[in-house]
Backbone as XML, in Angstrom:
<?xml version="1.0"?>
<chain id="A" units="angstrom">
  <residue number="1" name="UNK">
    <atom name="N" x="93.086" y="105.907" z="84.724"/>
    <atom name="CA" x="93.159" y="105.224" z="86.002"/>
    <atom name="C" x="94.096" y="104.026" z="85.836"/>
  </residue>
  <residue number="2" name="UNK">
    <atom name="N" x="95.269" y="103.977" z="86.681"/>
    <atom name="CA" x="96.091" y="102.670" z="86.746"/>
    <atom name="C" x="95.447" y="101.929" z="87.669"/>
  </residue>
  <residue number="3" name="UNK">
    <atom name="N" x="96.073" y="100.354" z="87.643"/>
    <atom name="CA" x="95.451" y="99.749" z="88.984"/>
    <atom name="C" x="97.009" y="98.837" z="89.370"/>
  </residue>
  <residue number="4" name="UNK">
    <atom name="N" x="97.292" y="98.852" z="90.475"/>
    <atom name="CA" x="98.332" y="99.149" z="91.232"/>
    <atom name="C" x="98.313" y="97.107" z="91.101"/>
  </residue>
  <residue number="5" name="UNK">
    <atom name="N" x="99.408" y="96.710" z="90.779"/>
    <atom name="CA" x="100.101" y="95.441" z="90.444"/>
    <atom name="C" x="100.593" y="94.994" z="91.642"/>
  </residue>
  <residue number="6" name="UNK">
    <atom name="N" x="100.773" y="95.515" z="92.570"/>
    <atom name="CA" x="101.083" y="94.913" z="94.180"/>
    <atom name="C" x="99.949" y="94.825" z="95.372"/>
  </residue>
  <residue number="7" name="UNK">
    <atom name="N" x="98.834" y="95.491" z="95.238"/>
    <atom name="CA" x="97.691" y="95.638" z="96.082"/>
    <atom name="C" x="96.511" y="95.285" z="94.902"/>
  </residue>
  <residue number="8" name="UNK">
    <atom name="N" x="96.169" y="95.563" z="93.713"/>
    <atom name="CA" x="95.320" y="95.177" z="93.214"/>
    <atom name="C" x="94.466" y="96.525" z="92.978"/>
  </residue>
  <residue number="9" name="UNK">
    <atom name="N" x="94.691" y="97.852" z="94.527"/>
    <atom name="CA" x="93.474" y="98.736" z="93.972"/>
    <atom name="C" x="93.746" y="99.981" z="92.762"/>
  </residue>
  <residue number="10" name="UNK">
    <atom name="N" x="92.564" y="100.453" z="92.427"/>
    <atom name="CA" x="92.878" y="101.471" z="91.370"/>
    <atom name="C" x="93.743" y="103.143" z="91.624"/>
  </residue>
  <residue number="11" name="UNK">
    <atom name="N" x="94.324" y="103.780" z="90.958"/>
    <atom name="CA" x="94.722" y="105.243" z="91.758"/>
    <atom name="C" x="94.991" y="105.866" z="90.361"/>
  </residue>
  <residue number="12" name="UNK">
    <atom name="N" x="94.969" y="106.789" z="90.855"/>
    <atom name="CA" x="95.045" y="108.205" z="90.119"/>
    <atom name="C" x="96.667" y="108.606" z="89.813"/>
  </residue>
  <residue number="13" name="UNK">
    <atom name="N" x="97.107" y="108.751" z="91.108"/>
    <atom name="CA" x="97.732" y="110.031" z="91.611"/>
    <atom name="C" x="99.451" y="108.700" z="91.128"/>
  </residue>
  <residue number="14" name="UNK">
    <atom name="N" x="100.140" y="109.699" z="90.653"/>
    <atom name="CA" x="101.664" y="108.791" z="89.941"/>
    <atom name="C" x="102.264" y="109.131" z="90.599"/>
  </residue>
  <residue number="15" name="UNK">
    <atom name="N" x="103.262" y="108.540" z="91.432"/>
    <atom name="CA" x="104.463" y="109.169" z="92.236"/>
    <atom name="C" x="105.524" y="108.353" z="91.665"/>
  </residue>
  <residue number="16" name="UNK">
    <atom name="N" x="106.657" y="109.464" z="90.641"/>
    <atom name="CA" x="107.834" y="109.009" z="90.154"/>
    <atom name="C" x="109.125" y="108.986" z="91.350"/>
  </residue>
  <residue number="17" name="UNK">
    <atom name="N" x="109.728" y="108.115" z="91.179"/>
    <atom name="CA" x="111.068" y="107.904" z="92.072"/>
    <atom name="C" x="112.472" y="107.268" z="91.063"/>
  </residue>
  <residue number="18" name="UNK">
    <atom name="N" x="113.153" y="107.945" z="91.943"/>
    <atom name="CA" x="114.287" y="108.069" z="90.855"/>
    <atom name="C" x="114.650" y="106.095" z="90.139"/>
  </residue>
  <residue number="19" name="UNK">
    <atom name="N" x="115.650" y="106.380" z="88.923"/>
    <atom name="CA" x="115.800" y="105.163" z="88.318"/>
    <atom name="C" x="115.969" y="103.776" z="89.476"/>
  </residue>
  <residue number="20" name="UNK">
    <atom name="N" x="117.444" y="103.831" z="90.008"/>
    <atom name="CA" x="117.657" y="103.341" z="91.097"/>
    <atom name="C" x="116.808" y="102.903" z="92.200"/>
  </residue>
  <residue number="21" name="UNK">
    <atom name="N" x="116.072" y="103.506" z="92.560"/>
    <atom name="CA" x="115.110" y="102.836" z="93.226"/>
    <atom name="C" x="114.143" y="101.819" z="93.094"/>
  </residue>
  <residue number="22" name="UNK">
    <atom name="N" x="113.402" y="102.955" z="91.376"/>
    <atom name="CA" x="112.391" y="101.521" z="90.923"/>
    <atom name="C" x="112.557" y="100.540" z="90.689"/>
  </residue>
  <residue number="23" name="UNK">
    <atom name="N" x="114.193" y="100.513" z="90.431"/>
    <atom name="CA" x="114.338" y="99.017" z="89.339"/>
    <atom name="C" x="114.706" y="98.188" z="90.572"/>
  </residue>
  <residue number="24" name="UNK">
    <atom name="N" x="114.581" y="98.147" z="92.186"/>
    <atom name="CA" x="115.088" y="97.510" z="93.783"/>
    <atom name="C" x="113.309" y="97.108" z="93.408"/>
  </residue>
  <residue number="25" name="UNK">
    <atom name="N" x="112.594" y="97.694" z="93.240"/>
    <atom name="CA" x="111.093" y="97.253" z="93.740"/>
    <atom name="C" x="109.787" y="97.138" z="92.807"/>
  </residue>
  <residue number="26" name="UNK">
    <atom name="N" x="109.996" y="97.777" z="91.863"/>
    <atom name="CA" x="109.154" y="97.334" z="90.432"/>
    <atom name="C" x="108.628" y="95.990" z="90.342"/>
  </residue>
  <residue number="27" name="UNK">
    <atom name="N" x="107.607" y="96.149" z="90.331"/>
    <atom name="CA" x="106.732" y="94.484" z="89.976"/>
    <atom name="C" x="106.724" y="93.594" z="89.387"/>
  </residue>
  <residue number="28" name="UNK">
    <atom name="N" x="107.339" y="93.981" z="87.842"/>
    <atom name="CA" x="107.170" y="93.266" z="87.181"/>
    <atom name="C" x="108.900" y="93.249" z="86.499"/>
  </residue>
  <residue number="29" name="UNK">
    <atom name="N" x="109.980" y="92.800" z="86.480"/>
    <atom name="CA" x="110.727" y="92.882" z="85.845"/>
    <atom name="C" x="110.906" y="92.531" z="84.316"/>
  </residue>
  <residue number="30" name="UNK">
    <atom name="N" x="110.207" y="91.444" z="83.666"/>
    <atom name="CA" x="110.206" y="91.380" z="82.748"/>
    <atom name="C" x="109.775" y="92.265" z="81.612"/>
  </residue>
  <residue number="31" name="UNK">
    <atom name="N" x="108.717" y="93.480" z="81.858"/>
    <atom name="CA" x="108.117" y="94.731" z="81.261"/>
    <atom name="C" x="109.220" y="95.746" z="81.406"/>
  </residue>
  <residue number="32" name="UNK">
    <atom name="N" x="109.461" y="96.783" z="79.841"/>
    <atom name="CA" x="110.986" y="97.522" z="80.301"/>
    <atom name="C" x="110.281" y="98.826" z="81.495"/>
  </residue>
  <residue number="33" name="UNK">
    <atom name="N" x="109.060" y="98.935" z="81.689"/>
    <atom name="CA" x="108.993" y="100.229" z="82.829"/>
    <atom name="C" x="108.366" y="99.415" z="84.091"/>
  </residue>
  <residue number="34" name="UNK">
    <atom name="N" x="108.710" y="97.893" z="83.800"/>
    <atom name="CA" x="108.309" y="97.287" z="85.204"/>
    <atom name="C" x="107.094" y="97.347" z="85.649"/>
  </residue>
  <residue number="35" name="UNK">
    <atom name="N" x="105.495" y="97.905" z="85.430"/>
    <atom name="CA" x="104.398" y="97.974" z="85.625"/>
    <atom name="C" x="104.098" y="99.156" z="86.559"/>
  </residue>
  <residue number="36" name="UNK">
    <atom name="N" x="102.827" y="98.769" z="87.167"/>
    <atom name="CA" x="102.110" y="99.856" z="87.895"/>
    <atom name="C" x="102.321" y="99.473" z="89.604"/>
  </residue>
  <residue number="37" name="UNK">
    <atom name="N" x="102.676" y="100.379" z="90.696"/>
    <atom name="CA" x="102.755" y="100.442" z="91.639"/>
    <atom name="C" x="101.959" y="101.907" z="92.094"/>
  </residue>
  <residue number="38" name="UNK">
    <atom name="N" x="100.792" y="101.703" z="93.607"/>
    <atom name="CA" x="100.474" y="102.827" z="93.848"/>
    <atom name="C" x="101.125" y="103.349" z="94.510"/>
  </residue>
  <residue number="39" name="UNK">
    <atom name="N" x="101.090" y="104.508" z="95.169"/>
    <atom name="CA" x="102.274" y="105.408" z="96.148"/>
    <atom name="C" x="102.406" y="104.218" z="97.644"/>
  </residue>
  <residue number="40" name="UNK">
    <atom name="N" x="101.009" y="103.628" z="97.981"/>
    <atom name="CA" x="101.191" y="102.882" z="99.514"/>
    <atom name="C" x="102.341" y="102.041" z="99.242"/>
  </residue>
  <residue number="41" name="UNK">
    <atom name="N" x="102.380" y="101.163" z="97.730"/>
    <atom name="CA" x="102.793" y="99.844" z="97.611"/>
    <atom name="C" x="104.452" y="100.311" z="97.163"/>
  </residue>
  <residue number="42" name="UNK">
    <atom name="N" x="104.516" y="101.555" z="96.728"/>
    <atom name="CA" x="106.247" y="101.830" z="96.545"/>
    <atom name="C" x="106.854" y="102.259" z="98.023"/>
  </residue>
  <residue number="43" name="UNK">
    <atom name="N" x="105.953" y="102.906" z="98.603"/>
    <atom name="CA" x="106.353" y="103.388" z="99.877"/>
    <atom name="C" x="106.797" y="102.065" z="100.971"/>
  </residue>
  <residue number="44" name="UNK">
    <atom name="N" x="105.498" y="101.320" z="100.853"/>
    <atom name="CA" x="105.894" y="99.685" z="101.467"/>
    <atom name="C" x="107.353" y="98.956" z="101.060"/>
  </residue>
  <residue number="45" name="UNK">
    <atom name="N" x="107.180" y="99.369" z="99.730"/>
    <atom name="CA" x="108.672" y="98.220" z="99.121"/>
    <atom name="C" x="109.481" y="99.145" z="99.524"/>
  </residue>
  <residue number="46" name="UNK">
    <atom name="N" x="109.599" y="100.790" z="99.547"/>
    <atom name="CA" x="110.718" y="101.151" z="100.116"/>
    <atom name="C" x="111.461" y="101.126" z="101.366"/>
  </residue>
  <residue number="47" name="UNK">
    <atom name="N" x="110.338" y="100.864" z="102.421"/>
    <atom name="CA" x="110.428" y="100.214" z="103.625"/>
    <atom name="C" x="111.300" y="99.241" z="104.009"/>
  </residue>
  <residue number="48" name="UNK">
    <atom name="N" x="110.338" y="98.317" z="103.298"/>
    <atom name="CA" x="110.747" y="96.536" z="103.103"/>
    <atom name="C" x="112.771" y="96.668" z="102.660"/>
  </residue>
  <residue number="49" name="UNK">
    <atom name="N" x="112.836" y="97.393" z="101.707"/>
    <atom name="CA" x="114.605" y="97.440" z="101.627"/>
    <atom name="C" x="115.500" y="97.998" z="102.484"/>
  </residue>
  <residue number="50" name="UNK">
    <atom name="N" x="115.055" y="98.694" z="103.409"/>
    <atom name="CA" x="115.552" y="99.083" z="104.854"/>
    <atom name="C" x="117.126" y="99.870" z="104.176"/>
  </residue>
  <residue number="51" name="UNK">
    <atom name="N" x="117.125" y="100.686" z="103.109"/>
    <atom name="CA" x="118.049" y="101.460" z="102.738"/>
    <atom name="C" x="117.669" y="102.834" z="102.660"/>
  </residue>
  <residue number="52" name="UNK">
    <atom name="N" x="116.139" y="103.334" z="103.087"/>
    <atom name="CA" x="115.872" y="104.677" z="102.579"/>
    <atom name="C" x="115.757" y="105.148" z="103.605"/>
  </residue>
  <residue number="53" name="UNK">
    <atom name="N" x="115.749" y="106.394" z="104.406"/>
    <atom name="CA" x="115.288" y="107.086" z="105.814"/>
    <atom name="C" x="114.502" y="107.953" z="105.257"/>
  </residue>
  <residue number="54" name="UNK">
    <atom name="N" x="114.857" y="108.789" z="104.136"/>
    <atom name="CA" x="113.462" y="109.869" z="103.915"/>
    <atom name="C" x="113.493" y="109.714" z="102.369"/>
  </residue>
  <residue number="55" name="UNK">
    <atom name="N" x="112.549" y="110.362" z="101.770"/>
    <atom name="CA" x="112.125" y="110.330" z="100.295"/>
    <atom name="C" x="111.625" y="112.031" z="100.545"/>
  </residue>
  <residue number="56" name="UNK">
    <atom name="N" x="111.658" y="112.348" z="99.263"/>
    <atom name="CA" x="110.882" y="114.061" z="99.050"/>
    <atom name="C" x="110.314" y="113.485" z="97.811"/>
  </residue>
  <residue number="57" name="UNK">
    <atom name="N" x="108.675" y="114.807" z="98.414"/>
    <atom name="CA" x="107.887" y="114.169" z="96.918"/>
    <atom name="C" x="108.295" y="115.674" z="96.368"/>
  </residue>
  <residue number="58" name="UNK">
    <atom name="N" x="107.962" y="115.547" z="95.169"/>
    <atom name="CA" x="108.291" y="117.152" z="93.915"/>
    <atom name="C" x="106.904" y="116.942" z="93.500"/>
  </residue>
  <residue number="59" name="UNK">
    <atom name="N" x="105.382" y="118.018" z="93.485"/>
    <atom name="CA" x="104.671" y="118.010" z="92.300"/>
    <atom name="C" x="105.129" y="118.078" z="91.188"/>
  </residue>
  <residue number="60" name="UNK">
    <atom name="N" x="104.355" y="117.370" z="90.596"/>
    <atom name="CA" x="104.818" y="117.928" z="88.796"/>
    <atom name="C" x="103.222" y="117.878" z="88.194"/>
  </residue>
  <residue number="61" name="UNK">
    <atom name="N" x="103.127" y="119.060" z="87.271"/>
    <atom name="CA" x="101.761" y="118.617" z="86.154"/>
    <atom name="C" x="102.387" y="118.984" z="84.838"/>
  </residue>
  <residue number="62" name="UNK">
    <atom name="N" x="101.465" y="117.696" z="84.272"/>
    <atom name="CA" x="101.551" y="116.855" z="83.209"/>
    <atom name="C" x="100.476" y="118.025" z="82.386"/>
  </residue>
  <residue number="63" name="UNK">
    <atom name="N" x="100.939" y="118.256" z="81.267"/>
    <atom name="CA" x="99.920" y="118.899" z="80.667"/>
    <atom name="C" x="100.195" y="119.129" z="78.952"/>
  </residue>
  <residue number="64" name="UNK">
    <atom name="N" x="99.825" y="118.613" z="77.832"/>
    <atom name="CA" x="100.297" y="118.346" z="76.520"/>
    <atom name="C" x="101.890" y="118.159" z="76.286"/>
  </residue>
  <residue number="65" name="UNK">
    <atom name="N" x="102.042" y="116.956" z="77.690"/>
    <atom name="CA" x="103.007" y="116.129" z="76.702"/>
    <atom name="C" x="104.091" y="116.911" z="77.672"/>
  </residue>
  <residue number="66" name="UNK">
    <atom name="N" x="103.913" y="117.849" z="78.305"/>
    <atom name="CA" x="105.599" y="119.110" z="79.507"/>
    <atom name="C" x="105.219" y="118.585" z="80.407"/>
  </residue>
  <residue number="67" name="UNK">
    <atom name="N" x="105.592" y="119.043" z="81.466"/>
    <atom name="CA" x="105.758" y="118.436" z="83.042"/>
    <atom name="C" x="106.048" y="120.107" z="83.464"/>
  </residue>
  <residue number="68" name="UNK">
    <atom name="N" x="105.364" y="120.118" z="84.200"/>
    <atom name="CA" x="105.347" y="121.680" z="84.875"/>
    <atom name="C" x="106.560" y="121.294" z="86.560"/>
  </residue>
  <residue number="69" name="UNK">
    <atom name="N" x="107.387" y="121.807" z="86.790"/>
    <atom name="CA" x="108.211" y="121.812" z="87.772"/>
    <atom name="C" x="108.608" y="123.188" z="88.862"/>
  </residue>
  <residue number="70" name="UNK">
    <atom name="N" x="107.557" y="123.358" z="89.637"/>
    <atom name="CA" x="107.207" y="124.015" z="89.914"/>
    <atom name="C" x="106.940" y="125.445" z="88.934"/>
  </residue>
  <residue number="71" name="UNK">
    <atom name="N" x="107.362" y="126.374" z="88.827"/>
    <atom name="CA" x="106.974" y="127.230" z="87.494"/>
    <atom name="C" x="107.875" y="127.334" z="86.571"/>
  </residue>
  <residue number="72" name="UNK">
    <atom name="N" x="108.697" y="126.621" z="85.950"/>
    <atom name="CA" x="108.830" y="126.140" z="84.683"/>
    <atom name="C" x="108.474" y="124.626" z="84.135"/>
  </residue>
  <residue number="73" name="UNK">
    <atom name="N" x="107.908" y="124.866" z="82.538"/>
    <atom name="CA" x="107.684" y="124.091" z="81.696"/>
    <atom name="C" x="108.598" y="123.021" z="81.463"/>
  </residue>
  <residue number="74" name="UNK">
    <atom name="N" x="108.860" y="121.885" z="81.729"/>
    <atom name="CA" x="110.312" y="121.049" z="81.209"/>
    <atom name="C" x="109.621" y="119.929" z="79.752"/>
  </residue>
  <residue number="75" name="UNK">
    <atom name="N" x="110.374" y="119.564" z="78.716"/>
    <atom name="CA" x="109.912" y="119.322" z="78.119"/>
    <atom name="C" x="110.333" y="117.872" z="78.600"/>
  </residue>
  <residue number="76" name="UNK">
    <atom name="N" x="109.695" y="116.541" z="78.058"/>
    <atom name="CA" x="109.938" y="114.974" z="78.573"/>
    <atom name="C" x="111.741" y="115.049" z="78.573"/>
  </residue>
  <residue number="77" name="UNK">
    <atom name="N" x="112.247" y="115.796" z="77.477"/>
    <atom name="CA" x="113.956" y="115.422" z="77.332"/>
    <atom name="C" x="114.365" y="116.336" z="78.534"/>
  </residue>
  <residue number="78" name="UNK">
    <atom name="N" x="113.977" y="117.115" z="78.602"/>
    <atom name="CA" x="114.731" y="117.888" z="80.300"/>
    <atom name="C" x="114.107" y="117.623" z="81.423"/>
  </residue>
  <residue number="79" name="UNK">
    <atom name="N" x="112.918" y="116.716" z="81.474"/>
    <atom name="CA" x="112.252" y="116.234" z="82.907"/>
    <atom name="C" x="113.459" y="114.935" z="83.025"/>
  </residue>
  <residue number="80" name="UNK">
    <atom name="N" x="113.415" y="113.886" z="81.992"/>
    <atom name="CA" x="114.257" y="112.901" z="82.104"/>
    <atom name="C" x="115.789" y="113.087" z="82.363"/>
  </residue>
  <residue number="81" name="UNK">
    <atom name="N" x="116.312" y="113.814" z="81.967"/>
    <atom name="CA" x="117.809" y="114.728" z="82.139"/>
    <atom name="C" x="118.146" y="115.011" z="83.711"/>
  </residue>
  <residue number="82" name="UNK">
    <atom name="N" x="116.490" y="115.358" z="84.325"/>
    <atom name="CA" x="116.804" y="116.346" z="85.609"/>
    <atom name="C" x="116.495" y="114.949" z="86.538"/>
  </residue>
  <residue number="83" name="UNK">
    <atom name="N" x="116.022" y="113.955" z="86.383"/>
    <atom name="CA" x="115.337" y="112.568" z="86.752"/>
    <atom name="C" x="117.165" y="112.054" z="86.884"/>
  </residue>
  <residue number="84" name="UNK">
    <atom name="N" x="117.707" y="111.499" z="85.900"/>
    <atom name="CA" x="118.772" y="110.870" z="85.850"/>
    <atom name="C" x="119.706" y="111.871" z="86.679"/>
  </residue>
  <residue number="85" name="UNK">
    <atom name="N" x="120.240" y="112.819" z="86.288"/>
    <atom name="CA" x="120.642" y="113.714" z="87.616"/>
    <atom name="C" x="120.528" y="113.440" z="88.891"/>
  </residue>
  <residue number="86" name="UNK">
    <atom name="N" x="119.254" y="113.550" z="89.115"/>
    <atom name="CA" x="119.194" y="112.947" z="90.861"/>
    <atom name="C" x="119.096" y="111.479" z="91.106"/>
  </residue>
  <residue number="87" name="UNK">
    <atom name="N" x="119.846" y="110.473" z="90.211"/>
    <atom name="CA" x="120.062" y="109.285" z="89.969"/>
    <atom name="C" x="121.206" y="109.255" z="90.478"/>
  </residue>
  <residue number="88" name="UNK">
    <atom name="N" x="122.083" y="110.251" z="90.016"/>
    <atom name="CA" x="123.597" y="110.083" z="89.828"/>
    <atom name="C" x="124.363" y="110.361" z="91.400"/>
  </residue>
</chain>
């Protein structure tokens, strides 16, 4: 369980967004992954920057260490690969 550094409450559920974005609204700059934000409080800051019109969420499951993407396995070096990609 994280507990969300902009609202205070606890959550489950991780919603990744590309590099570029987090580092506009991340909480904490001084930490190198910037801390914990829940989905309300990234969605709010994405608001608040009045540069986004839509976002798409992607499931992913996490499961010994892969990231399932829709039905293939990606290992952390090709989830991060396919992450920076839609950075670029």
């Amino acid at each position: 369980m994280n507990k969300c550094e902009g609202c205070g409450r606890e959550y489950e559920v991780v919603l990744m967004v590309p590099t570029r974005i987090w580092d506009e609204i991340k909480p904490n700059r001084e930490r190198p992954q910037g801390g914990h934000l829940c989905g309300a409080c990234i969605l709010n800051r994405m608001e608040d920057l009045h540069e986004y019109r839509a976002c798409g969420l992607q499931i992913l499951v996490i499961k010994d260490g892969l990231f399932e993407d829709d039905d293939h396995w990606l290992t952390d070096e090709e989830y991060q690969m396919a992450v920076n990609e839609e950075d670029e």
